[in-house]
N, C-alpha and C positions, 0 to 999 in steps of 0.2 A: 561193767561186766567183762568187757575187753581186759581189761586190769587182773581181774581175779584170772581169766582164760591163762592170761602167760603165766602168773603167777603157778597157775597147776602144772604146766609144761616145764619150769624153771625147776620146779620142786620134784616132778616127775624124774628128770637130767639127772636131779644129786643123785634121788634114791637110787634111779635106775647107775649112775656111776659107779656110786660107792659101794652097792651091791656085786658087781663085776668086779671091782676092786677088792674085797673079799678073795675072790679067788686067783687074783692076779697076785697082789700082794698082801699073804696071809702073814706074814712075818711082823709085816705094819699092822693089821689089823689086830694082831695077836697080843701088839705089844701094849693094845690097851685096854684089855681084859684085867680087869680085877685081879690079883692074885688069889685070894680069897674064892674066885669060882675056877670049879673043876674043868676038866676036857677043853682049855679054852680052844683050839683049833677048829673041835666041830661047835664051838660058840660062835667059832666067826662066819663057818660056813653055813650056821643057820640061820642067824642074823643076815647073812647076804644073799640066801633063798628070801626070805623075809622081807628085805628092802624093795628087792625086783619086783616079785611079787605087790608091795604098795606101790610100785611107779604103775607096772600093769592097770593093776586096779583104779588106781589112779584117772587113767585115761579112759580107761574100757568101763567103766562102773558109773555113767553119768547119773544115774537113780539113784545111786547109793551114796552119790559122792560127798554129803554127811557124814554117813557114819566112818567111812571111808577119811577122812579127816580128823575125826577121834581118836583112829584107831594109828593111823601117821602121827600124829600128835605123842599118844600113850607108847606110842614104840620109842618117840624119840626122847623124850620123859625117863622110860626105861634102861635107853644104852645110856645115859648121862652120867652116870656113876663109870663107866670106861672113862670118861676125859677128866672127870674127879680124879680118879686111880689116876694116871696120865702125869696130873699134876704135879698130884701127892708125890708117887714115885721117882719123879724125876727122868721120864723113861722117854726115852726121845725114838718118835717113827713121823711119817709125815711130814720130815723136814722141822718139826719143832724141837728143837735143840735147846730152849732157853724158857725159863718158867715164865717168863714174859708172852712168848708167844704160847705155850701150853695154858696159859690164865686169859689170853684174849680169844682163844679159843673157843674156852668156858662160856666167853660172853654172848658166841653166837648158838650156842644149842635152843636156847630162850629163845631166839632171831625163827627159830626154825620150827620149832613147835607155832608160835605167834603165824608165821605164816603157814603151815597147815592149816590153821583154823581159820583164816581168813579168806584163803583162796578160794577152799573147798565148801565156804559160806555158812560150818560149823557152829562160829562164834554166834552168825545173826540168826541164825536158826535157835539157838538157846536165850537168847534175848528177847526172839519173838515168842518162845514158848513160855516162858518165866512171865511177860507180859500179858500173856493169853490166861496165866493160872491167876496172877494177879487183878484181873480184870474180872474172873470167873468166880472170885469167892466174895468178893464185896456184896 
């Protein structure tokens, strides 16, 4: 339980970082908006109301802190096509300057959804209910 505990606090740091970071440095966040979607400026500043807001909830929402892991999860699921575009384009913010580091990038989004669902007890909650149906129709 100690494990999952920091787990939520570590993951709480990103959101709540990256979130700020939005409005600190919108230029980087900007730069990796889809070109394909419109207003990306107030994309980033929504996205980083958004983040805050799951670290908040994150902390403050111990009842909920399920679905509250879905919903961390489904958001980071959602921005993942920014670091595809990222790639794709060759568009360097955050100090990744080389498709190397824009491609290992890629490989921690997966890293971050996995740990939403893990911390927040998501995963074993869907385990135990798939179990519980499983059990319930025999």
């Amino acid at each position: 339980m100690r494990l999952k505990f920091i787990g939520r606090l570590v993951l709480a740091a990103i959101l709540l970082f990256a979130g700020i970071g939005h409005f600190r440095s919108t230029a980087e966040f900007t730069a990796q908006v889809p070109p394909w979607i419109p207003a990306a400026e107030i994309v980033v500043y929504v996205s980083g109301v958004i983040e805050i807001a799951l670290a908040v909830a994150l902390i403050a929402l111990p009842r909920h802190r399920v679905i509250v892991g879905w919903i961390i999860a489904g958001f980071f699921i959602a921005i993942f096509p920014g670091n595809v575009s990222q790639f794709i384009t060759q568009t360097d913010a955050f100090g990744l300057d080389s498709d190397t580091a824009r491609f290992v990038r890629l490989l921690f989004q997966p890293l971050l959804v996995v740990l939403a669902l893990w911390c927040t007890g998501a995963w074993q909650h869907l385990r135990r209910s798939k179990g519980a149906d499983t059990k319930g129709s025999s």
